[in-house]
Residue, then its C-alpha position, 0 to 999 in steps of 0.5 A: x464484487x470479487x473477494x480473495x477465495x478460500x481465506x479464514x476470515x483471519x490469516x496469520x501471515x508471516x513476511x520476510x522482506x530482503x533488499x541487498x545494495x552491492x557497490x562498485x565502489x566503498x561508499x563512505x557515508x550513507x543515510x538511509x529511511x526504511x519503511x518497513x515495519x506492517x502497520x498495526x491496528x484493530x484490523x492488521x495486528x503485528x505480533x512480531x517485527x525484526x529489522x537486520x542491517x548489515x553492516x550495522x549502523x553506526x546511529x538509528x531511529x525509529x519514528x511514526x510520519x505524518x501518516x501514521x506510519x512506522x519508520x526506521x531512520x539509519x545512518x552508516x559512517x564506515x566505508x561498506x561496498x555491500x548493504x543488505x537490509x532484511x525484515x521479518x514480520x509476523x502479522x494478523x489479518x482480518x476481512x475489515x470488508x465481509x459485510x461491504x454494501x457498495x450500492x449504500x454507499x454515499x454519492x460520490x459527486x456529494x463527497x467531492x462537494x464536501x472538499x471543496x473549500x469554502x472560507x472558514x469552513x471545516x477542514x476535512x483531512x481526506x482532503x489532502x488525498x484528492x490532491x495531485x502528488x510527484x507521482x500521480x499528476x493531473x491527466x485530463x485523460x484519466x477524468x474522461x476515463x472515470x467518468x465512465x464509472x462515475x455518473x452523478x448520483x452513484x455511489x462511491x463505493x460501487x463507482x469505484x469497484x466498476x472502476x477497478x474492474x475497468x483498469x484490471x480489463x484495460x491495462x496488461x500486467x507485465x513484472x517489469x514492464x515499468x520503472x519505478x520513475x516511468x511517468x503515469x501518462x506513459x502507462x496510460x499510453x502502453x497500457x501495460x504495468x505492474x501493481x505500482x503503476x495500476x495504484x497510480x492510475x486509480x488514484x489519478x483518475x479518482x482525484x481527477x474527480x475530486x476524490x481522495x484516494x490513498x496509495x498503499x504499499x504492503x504484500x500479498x499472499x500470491x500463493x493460491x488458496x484452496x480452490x481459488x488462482x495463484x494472485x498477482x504481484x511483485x516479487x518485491x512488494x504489492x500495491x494496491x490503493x484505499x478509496x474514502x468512502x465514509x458512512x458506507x456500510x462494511x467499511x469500517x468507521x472507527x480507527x486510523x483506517x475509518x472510511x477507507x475502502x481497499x481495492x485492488x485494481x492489480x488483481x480485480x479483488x476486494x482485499x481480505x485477510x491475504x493484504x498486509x499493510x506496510x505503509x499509506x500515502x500520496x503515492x510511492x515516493x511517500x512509502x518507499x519501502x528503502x531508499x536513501x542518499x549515499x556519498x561514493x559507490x558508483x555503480x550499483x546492483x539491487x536484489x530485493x526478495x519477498x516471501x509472505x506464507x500463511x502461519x498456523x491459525x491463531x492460537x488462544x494467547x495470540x488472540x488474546x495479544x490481540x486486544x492488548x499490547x504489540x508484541x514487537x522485537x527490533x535489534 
């Protein structure tokens, strides 16, 4: 099982995320939704958030989805030609899965049994994750390609591992190769992509199985550790996925991160302490990190930049913040 090297068991991460629009034409009206801000919780703490918006909008408001996750609804009424949005995030990240033991986890095929509906049953949540969505579609191939991985009885958690072992040998990682609407059957067929599409593919294999799998976006600490190799990912965001796997040793089972295990396909790793969080859904379409309706601007150019370093370890009074309230500034 690989794991990222030369990590504390808790990085402190500092994370400055800038996306800028430049228009070819004012546009007068425009309404925008960030999700922005890391998730927050006993294993991710975010210990400082800053959100600028040039030009400043004229209305916003923060809110939490249906997920859990934080957002950031804006408005802009005045005619603007450039927009640039730029978040500062200050984060703790521990190992949520130093103690994982994947071969005590439960069986997969009794987990997809637990779904399936029965009338006047209980519901169970996960459920909804083991469904298609807009951007992982039901492919008969990627069941066969699961199956692979997936012999009954085995399970969840090492089926799983072996399957993220497999992606990361069989698809090529090219910055680029994909937009962020190239349909999945596509990416099958090159079998090339980025970390978006490699989440994608994972998720629809799994569900093609009747398990729920979670797409999560956030950022990655590529820079190498002492001792281990640079990682790969965008240079505007990372994307890996959560596997449930409840009842598995390692995998916490408390919180709003009960019975989810992180994987990432991208780099063939259990993530550690160098993922941060932003945001979890179905697919990207539900955590799109900016995205929004605009009326003029005709054509457009996007530059989006991401830097993520490791800060100092945490001091005693950080650690203490920890355990109590977030320590949270917005503009």
């Amino acid at each position: 099982m690989s794991r990222e090297p030369g990590l504390p068991v808790t990085s402190e991460l500092e994370v400055v995320h800038e996306t800028r629009y430049a228009y070819a034409a004012p546009v007068s009206l425009a309404h925008h939704l960030a999700h922005l801000q890391p998730l927050h919780d006993a294993h991710q703490r975010l210990h400082g958030f800053e959100l600028e918006i040039d030009p400043p909008p004229g209305c916003s408001r923060d809110g939490v989805d249906a997920m859990g996750n934080a957002e950031r609804h804006f408005s802009l009424a005045q005619p603007h030609r450039a927009l640039r949005v730029r978040s500062r995030s200050r984060c703790s990240v521990a190992d949520r899965f130093a103690a994982l033991r994947p071969e005590a986890a439960p069986a997969w095929d009794g987990l997809a049994a637990r779904l399936r509906y029965v009338a006047r049953g209980p519901f169970e949540p996960a459920t909804e994750f083991a469904q298609p969505s807009p951007y992982v579609p039901r492919l008969a191939v990627l069941r066969d390609y699961a199956a692979t991985s997936f012999a009954p009885g085995r399970p969840v958690a090492a089926a799983a591992i072996e399957l993220m072992h497999r992606v990361h040998a069989d698809f090529r990682y090219q910055s680029l190769a994909t937009e962020v609407d190239t349909p999945l059957a596509e990416v099958w067929a090159r079998r090339v992509g980025v970390c978006q599409d490699f989440a994608h593919l994972m998720a629809g294999a799994m569900r093609m199985l009747g398990l729920p799998v979670r797409y999560v976006s956030g950022y990655l600490l590529t820079q190498a550790a002492a001792g281990g190799p640079a990682l790969q990912g965008a240079d505007a965001s990372h994307a890996w996925v959560q596997v449930w796997c409840p009842g598995t040793p390692g995998v916490p089972g408390e919180g709003a991160g009960a019975g989810w295990l992180d994987l990432d396909p991208t780099n063939d790793l259990v993530p550690a302490g160098g993922h941060v969080r932003l945001a979890v859904g179905r697919d990207f379409g539900d955590v799109t990190p900016l995205r929004g309706v605009i009326r003029g601007g005709g054509a457009h150019t996007l530059r989006v930049a991401v830097s993520t370093r490791r800060l100092a370890p945490p001091s005693p009074e950080r650690e203490l913040l920890a355990g109590g309230q977030q320590e949270i500034a917005s503009p």
